[in-house]
FIDRENVEX-548957 format. One record per residue: residue number from 1; residue in one letter; x, y, z of N, C-alpha, C, O in turn. Coordinates in Angstrom, 3 decimals, padded with zeros to 6 digits, always signed. Example, Ala and Ser with C-alpha at 12.3 -4.5 7.8 and 13.67 -1.06 7.14 Angstrom:
2
    nr   rest        n_u        n_v        n_w       ca_u       ca_v       ca_w        c_u        c_v        c_w        o_u        o_v        o_w
     1      A   +013.190   -005.690   +007.800   +012.300   -004.500   +007.800   +013.200   -003.300   +007.800   +014.236   -003.319   +008.465
     2      S   +012.850   -002.250   +007.080   +013.670   -001.060   +007.140   +012.900   +000.030   +007.870   +013.409   +001.138   +008.039
***
This chain:
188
    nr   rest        n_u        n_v        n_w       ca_u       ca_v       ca_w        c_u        c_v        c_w        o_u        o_v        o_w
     1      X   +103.871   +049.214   +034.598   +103.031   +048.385   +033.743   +102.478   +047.201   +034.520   +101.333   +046.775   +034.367
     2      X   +103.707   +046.512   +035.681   +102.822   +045.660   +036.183   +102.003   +046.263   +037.360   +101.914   +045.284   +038.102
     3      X   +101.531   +047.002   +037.810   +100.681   +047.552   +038.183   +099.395   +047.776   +037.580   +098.343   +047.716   +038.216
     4      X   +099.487   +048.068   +036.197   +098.052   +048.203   +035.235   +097.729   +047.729   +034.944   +096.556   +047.826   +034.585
     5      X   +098.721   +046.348   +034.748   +098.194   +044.891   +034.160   +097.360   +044.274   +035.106   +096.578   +043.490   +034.567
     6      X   +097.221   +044.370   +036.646   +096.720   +043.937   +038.241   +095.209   +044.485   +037.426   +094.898   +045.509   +036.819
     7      X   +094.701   +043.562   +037.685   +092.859   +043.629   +037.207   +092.166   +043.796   +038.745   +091.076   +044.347   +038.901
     8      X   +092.860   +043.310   +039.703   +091.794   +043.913   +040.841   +092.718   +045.365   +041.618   +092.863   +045.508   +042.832
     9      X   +093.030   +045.925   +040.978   +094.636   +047.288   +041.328   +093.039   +048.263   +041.222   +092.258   +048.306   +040.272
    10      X   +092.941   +049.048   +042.718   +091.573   +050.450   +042.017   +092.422   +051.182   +042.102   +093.082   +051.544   +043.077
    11      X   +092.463   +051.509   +040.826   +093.272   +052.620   +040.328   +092.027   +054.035   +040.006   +090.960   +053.886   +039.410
    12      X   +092.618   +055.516   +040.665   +091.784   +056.106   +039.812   +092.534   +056.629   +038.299   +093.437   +056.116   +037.638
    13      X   +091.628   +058.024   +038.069   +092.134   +058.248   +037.005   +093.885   +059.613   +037.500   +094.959   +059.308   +036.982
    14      X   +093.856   +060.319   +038.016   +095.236   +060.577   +038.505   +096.175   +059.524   +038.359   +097.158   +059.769   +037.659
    15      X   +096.076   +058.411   +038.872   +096.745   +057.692   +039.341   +097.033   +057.076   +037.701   +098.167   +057.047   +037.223
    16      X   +096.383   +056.825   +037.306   +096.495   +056.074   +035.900   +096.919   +057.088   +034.909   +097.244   +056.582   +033.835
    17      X   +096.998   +058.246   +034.961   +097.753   +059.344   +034.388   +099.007   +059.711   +034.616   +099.831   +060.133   +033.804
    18      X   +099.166   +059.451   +036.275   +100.836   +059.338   +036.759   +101.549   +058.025   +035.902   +102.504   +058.283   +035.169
    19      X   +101.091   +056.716   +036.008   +101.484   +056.037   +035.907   +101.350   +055.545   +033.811   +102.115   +054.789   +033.213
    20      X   +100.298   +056.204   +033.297   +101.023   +056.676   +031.604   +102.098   +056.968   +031.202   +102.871   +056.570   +030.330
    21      X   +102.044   +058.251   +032.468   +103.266   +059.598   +032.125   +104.624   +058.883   +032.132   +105.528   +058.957   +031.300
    22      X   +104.549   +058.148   +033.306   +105.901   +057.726   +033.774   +106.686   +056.622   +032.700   +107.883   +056.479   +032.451
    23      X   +105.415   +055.879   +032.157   +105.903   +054.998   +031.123   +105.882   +055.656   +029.780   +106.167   +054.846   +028.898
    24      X   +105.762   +056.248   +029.563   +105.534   +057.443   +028.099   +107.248   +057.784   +028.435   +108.208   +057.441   +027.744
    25      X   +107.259   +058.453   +029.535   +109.093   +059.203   +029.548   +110.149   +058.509   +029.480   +111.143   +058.929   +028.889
    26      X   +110.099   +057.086   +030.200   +110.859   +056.336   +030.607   +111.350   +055.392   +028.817   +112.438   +055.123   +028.308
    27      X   +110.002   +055.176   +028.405   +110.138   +054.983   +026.834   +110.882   +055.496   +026.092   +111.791   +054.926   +025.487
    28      X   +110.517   +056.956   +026.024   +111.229   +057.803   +025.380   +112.785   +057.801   +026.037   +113.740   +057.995   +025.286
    29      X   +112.967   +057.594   +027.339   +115.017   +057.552   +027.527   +115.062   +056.412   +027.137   +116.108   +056.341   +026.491
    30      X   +114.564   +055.449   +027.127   +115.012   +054.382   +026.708   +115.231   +054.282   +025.197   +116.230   +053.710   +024.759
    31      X   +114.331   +054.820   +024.407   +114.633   +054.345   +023.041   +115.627   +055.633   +023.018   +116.700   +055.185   +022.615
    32      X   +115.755   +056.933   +023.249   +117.005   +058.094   +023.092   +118.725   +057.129   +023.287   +119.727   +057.276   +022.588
    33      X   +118.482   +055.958   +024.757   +119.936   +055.523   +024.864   +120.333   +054.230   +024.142   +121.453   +053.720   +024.125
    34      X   +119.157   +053.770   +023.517   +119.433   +052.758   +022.687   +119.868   +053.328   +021.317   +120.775   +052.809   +020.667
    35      X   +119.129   +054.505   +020.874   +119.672   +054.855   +019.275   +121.099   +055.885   +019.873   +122.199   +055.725   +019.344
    36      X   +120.953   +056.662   +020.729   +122.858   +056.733   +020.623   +123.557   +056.076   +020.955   +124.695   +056.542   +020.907
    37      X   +123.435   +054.437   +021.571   +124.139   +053.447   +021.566   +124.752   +052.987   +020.298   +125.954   +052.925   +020.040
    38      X   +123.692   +052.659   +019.507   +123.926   +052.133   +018.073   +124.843   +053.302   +017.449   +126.032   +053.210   +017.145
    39      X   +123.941   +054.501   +017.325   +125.152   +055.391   +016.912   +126.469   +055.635   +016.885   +127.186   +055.883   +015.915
    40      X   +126.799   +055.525   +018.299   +127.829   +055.746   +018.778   +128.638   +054.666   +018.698   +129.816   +054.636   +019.054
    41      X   +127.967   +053.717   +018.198   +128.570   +052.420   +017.901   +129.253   +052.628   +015.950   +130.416   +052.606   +015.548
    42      X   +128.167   +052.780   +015.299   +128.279   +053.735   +013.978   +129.668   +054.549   +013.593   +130.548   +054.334   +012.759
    43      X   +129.434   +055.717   +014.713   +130.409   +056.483   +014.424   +132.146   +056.075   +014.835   +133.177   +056.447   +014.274
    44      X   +131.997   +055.386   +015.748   +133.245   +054.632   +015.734   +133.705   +053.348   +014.939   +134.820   +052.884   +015.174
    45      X   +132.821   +052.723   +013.940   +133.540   +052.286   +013.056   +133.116   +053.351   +011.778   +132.594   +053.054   +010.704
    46      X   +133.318   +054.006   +012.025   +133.056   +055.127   +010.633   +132.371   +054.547   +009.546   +132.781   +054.362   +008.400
    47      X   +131.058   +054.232   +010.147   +130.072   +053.612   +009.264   +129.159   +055.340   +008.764   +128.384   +055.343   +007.807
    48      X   +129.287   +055.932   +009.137   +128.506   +057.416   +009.168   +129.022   +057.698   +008.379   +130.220   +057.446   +008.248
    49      X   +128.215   +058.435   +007.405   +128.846   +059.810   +006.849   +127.603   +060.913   +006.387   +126.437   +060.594   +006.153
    50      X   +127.986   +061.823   +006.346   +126.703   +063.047   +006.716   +126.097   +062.890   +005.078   +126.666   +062.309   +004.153
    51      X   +125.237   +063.346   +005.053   +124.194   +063.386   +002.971   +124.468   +064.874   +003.364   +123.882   +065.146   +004.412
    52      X   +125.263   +066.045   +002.788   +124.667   +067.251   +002.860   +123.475   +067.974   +002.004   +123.276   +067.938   +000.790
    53      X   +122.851   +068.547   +002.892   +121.655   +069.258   +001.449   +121.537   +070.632   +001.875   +122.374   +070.874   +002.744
    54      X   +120.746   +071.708   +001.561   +120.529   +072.729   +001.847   +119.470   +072.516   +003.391   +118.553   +071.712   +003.220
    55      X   +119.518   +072.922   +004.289   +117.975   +072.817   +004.667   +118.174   +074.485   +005.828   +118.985   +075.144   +006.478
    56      X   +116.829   +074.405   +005.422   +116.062   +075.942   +006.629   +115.877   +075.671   +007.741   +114.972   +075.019   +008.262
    57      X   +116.816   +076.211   +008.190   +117.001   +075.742   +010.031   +115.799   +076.334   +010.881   +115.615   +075.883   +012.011
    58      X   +114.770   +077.573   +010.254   +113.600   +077.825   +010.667   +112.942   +076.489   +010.691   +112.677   +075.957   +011.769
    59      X   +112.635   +075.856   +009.422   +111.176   +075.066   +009.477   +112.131   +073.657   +010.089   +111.389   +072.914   +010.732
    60      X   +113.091   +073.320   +010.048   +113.603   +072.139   +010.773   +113.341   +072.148   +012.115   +113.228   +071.020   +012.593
    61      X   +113.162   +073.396   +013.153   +113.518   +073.589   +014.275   +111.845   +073.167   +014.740   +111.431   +072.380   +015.591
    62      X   +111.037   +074.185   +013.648   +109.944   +074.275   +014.141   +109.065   +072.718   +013.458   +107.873   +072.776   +013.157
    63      X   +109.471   +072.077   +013.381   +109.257   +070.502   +012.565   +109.612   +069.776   +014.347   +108.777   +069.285   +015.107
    64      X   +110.975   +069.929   +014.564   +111.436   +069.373   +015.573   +110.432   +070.132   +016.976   +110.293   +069.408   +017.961
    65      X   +109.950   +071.173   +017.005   +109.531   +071.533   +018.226   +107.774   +070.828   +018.763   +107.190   +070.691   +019.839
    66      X   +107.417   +070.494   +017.096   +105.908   +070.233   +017.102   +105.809   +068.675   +017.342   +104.760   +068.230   +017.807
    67      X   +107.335   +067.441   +016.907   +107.054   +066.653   +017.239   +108.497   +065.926   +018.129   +108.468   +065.582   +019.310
    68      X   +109.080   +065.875   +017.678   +110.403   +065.629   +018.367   +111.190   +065.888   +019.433   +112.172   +065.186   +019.674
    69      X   +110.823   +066.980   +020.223   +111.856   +067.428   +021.268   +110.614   +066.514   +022.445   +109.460   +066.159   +022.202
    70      X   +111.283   +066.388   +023.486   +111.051   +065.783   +024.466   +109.899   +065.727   +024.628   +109.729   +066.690   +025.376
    71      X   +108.738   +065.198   +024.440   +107.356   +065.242   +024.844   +106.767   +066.075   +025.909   +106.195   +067.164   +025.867
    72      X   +107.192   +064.913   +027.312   +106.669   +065.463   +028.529   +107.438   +067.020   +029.028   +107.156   +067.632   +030.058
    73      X   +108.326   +067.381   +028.129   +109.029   +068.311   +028.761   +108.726   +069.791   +027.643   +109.208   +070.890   +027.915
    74      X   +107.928   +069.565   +026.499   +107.771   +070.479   +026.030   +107.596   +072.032   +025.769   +107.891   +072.916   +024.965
    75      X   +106.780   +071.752   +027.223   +106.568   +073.415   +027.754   +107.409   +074.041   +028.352   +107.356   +075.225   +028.684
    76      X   +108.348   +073.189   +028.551   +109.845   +073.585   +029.374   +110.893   +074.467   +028.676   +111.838   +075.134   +029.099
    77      X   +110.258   +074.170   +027.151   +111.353   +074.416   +025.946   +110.976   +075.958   +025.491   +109.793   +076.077   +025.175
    78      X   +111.467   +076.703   +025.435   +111.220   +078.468   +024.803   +112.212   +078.136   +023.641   +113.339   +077.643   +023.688
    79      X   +111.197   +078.697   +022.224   +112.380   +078.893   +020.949   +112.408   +080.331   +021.006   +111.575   +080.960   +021.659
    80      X   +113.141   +080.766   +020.484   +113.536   +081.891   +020.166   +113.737   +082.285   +019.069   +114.938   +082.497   +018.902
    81      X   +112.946   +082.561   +017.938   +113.029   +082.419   +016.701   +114.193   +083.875   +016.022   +114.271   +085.066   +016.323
    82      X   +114.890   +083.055   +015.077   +115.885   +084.015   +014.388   +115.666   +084.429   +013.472   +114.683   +085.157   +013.608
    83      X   +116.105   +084.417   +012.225   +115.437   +084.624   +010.650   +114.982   +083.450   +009.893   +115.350   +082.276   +009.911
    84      X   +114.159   +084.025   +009.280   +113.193   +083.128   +008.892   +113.824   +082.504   +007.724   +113.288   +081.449   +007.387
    85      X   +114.919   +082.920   +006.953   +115.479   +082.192   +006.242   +116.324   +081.568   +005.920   +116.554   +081.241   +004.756
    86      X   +117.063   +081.227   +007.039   +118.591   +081.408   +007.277   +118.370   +079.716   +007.113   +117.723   +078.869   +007.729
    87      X   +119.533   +079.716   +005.600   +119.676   +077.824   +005.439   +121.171   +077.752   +005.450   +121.962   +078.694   +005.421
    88      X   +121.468   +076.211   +005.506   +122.533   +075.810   +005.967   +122.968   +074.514   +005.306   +122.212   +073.566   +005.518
    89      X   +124.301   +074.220   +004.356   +124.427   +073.324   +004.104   +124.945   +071.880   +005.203   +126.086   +071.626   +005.590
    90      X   +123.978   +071.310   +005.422   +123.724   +070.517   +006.235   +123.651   +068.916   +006.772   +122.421   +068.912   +006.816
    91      X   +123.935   +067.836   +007.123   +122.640   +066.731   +007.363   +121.331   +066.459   +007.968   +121.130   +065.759   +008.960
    92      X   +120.598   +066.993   +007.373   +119.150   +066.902   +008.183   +119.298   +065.949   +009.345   +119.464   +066.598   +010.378
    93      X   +119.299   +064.930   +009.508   +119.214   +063.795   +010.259   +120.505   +064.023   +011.326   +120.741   +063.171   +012.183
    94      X   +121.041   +064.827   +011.241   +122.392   +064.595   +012.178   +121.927   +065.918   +012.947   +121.699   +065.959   +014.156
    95      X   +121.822   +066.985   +012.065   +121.358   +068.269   +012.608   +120.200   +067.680   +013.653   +120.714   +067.773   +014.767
    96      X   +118.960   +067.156   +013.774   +117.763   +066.291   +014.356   +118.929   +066.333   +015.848   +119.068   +066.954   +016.902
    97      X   +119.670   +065.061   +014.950   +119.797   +064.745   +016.435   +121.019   +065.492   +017.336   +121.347   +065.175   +018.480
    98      X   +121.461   +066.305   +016.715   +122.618   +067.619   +017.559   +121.334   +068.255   +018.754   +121.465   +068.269   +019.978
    99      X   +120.180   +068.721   +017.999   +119.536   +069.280   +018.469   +118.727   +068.886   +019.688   +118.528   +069.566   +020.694
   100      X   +118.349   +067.814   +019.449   +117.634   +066.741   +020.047   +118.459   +066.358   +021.441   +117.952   +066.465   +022.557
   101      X   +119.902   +065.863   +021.176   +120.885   +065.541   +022.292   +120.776   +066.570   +022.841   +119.836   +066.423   +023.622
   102      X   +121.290   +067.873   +022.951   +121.644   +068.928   +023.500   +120.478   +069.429   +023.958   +120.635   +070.241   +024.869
   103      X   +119.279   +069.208   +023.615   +118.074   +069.722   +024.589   +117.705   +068.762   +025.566   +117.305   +069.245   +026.625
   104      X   +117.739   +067.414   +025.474   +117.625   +066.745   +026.158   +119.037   +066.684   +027.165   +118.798   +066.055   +028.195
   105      X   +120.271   +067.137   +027.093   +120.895   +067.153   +028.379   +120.348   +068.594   +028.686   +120.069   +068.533   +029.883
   106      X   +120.101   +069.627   +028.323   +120.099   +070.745   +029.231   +118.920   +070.881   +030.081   +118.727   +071.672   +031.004
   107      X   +117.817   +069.547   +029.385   +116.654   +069.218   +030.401   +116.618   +068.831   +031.361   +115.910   +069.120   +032.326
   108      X   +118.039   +067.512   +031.105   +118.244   +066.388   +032.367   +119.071   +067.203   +033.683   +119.069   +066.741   +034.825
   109      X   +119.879   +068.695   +033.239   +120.590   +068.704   +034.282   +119.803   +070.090   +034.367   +120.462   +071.030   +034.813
   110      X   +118.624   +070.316   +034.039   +118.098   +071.607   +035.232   +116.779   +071.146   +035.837   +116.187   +070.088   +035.622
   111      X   +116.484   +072.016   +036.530   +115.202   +072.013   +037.724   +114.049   +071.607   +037.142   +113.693   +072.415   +036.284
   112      X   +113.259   +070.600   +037.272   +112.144   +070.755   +036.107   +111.187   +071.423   +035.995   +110.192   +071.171   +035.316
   113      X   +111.605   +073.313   +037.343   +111.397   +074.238   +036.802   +111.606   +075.513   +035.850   +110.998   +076.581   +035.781
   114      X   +112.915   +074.889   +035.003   +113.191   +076.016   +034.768   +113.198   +075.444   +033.224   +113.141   +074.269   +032.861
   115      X   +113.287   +076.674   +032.404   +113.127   +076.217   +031.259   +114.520   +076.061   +030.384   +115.598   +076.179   +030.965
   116      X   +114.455   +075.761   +028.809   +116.008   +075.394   +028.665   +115.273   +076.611   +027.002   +114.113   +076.855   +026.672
   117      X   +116.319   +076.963   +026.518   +115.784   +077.964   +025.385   +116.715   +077.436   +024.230   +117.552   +076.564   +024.461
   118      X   +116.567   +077.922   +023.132   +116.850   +077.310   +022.355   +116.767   +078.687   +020.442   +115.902   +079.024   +019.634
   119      X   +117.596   +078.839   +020.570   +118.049   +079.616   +019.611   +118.751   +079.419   +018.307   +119.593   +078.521   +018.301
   120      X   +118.555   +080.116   +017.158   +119.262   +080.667   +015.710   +119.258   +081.601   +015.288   +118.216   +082.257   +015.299
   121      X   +120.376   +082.077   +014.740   +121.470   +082.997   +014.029   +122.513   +082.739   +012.794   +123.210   +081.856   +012.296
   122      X   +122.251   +083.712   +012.686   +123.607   +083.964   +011.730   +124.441   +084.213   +011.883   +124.620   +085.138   +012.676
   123      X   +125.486   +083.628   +011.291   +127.253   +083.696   +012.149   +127.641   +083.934   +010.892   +127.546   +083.263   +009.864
   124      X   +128.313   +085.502   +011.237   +129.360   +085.562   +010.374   +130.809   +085.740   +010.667   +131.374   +086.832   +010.716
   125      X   +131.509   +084.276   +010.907   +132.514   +084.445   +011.677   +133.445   +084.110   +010.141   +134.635   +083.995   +010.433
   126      X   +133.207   +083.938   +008.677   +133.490   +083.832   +008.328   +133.639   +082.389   +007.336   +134.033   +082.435   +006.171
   127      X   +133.259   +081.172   +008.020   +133.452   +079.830   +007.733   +132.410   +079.248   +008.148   +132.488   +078.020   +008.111
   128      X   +131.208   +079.787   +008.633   +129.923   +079.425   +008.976   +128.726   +080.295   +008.921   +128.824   +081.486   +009.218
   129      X   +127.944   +079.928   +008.668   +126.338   +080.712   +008.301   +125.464   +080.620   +009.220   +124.729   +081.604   +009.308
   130      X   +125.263   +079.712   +010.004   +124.334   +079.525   +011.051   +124.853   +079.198   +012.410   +126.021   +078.851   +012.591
   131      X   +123.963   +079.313   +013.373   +124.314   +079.166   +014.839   +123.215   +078.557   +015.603   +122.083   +078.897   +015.261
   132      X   +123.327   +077.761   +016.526   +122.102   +077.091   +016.847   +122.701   +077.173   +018.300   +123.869   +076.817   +018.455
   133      X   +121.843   +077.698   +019.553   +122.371   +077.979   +021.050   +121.219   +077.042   +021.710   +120.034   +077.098   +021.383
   134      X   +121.728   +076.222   +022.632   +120.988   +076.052   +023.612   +121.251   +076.043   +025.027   +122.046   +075.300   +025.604
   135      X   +120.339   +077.148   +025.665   +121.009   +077.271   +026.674   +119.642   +076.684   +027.972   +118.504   +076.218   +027.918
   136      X   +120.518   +077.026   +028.904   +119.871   +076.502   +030.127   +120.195   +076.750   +031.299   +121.389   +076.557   +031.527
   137      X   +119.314   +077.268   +032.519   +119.887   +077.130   +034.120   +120.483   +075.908   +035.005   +120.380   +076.058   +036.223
   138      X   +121.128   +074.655   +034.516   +121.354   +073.837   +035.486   +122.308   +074.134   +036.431   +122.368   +075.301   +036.820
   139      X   +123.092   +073.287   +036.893   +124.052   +073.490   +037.880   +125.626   +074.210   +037.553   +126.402   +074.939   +038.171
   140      X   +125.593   +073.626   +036.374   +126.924   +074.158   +035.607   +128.084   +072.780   +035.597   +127.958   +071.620   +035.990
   141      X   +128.990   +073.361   +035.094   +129.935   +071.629   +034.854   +131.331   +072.755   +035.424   +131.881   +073.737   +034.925
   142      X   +131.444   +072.221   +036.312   +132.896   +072.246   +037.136   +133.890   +072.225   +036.406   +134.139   +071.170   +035.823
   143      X   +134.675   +073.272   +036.235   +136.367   +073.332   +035.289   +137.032   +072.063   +034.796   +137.478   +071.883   +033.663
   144      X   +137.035   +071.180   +035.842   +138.095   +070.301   +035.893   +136.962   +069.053   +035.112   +137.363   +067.897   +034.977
   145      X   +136.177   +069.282   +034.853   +135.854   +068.178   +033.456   +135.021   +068.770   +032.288   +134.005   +068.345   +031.739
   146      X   +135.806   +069.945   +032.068   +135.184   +071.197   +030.797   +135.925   +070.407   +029.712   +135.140   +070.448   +028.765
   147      X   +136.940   +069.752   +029.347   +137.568   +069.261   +028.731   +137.243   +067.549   +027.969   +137.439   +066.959   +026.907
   148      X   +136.574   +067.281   +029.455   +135.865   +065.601   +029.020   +134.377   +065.563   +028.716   +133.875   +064.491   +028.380
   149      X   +133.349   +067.093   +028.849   +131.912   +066.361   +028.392   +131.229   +066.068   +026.696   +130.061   +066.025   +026.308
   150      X   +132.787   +065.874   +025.824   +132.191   +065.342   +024.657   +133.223   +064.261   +024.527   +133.851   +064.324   +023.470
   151      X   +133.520   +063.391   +025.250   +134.250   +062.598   +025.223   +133.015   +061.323   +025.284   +131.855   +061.558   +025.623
   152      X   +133.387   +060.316   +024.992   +132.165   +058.785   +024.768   +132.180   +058.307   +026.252   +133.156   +058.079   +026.966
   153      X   +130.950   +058.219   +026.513   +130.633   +057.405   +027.681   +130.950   +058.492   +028.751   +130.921   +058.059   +029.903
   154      X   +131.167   +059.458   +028.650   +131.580   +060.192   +029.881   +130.448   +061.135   +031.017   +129.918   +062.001   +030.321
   155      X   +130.209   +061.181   +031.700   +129.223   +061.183   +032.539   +129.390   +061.939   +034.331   +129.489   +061.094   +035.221
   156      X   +129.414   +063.383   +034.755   +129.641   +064.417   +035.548   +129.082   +063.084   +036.958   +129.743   +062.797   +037.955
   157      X   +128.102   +062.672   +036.677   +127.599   +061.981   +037.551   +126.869   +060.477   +037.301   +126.751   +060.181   +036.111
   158      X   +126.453   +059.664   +038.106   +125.632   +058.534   +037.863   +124.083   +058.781   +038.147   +123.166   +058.160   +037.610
   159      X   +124.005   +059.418   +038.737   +122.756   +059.918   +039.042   +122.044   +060.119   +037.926   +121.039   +059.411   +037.861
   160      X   +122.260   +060.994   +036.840   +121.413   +061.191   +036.107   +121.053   +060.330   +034.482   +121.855   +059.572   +033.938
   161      X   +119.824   +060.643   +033.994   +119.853   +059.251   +032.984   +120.570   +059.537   +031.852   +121.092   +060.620   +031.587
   162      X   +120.583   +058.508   +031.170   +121.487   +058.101   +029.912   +122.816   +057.764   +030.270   +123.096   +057.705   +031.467
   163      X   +123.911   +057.470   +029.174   +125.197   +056.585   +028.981   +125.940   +057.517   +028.939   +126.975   +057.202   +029.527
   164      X   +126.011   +059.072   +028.348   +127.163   +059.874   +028.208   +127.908   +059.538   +026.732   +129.079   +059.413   +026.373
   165      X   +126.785   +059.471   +026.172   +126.903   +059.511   +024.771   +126.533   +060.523   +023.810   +127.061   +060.605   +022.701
   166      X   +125.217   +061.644   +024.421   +124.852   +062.497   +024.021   +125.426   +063.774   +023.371   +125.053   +064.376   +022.364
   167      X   +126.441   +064.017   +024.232   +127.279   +064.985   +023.662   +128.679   +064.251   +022.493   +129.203   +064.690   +021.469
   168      X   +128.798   +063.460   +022.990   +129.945   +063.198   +022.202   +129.286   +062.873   +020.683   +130.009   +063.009   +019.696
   169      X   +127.903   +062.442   +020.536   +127.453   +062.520   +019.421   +127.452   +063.380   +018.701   +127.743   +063.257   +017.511
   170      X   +127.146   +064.378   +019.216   +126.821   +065.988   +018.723   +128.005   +066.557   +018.509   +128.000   +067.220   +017.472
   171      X   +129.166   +066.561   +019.166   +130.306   +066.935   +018.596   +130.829   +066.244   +017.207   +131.038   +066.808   +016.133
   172      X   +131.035   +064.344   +017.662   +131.069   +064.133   +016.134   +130.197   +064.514   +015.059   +130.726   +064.536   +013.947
   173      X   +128.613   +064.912   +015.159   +128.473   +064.978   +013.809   +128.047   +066.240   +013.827   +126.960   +066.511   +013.318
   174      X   +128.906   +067.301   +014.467   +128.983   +068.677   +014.083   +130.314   +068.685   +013.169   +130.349   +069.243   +012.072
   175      X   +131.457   +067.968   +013.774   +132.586   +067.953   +013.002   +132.323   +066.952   +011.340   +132.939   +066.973   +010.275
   176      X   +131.514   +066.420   +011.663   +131.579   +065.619   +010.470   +131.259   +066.101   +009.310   +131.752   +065.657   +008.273
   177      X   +130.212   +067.274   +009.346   +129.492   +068.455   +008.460   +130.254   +069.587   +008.758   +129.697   +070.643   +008.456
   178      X   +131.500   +069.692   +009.323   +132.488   +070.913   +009.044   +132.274   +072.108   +010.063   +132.687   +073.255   +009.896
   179      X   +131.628   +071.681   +011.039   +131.411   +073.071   +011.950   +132.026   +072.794   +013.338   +132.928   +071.964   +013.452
   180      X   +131.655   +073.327   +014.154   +132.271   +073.098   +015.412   +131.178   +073.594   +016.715   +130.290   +074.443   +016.630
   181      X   +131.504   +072.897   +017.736   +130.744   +072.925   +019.009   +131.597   +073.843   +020.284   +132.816   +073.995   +020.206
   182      X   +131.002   +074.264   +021.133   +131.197   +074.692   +021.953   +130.170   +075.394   +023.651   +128.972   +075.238   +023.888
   183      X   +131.045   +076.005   +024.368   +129.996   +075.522   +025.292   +130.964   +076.924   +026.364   +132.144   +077.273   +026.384
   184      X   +129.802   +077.350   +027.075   +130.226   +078.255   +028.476   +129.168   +077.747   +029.383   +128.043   +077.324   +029.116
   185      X   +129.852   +077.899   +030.640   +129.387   +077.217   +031.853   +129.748   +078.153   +032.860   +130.507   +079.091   +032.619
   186      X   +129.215   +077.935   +034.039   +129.105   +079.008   +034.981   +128.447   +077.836   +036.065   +127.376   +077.244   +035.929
   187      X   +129.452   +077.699   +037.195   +128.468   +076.762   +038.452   +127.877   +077.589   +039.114   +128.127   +078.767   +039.369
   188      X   +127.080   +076.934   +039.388   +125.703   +077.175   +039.890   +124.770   +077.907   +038.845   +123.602   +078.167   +039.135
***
């Protein structure tokens, strides 16, 4: 920004498109680690609690794909559409952001060639109706902290952005609406 603000800066137009982009993304992590800050602030004084309602995990997904999932990374994202009717007693707003967290780490830890996909089903495992997968090519998470990546603040590396709040969100408010999370990994 202080670069664009420079009135004698000749900027062309590339250049002023790099430098949109960069503040458009950087926005967007920033306001993502400020609201799971607060959250995560939320859920540990058990200020949360889920509203359940019915909702159609079709038109939620495809609600979330047209405006919500990562902007600059959009084309990165493949849905995979399941049945078209498959609803779920739910929290809209928590479901948002399960979805939301978990695409945005499987963005942050792959190539920003490869894409991250994103799936629903029906589970009939007996105690659940729906299934929501997101998967992805990154590096994979090493055995020996398969146990800590929904833990608060916890973080494989420093390198990459956000607090390590993302997942642990998504676990609490999968448990909080009665379902459960899980995860397979494979390094490399």
């Amino acid at each position: 920004t202080q670069l664009l603000s420079m009135m004698d800066a000749p900027l062309d137009e590339a250049e002023l498109q790099e430098y949109a982009s960069a503040i458009t993304l950087n926005s967007f992590y920033l306001f993502n680690t400020v609201s799971n800050i607060i959250t995560a602030t939320h859920i540990s004084k058990s200020l949360i609690r889920p509203e359940i309602e019915k909702v159609n995990i079709p038109d939620m997904m495809k609600a979330d794909q047209t405006g919500c999932f990562n902007i600059n990374s959009a084309d990165r994202i493949v849905v995979k559409e399941g049945p078209s009717d498959l609803e779920a007693s739910a929290d809209r707003k928590m479901l948002h952001s399960i979805i939301n967290n978990l695409i945005m780490n499987a963005l942050s830890f792959s190539e920003e060639t490869e894409k991250v996909y994103v799936e629903w089903r029906s589970c009939n495992d007996g105690k659940h109706v729906a299934e929501i997968l997101v998967e992805d090519r990154g590096k994979g998470i090493d055995p020996q902290y398969c146990d800590l990546i929904f833990e608060r603040f916890f973080k494989i590396d420093s390198f990459t952005p956000g607090c390590g709040l993302g997942l642990y969100i998504c676990k609490s408010f999968v448990e909080m609406m009665g379902g459960q999370i899980s995860f397979d990994s494979e390094m490399g």
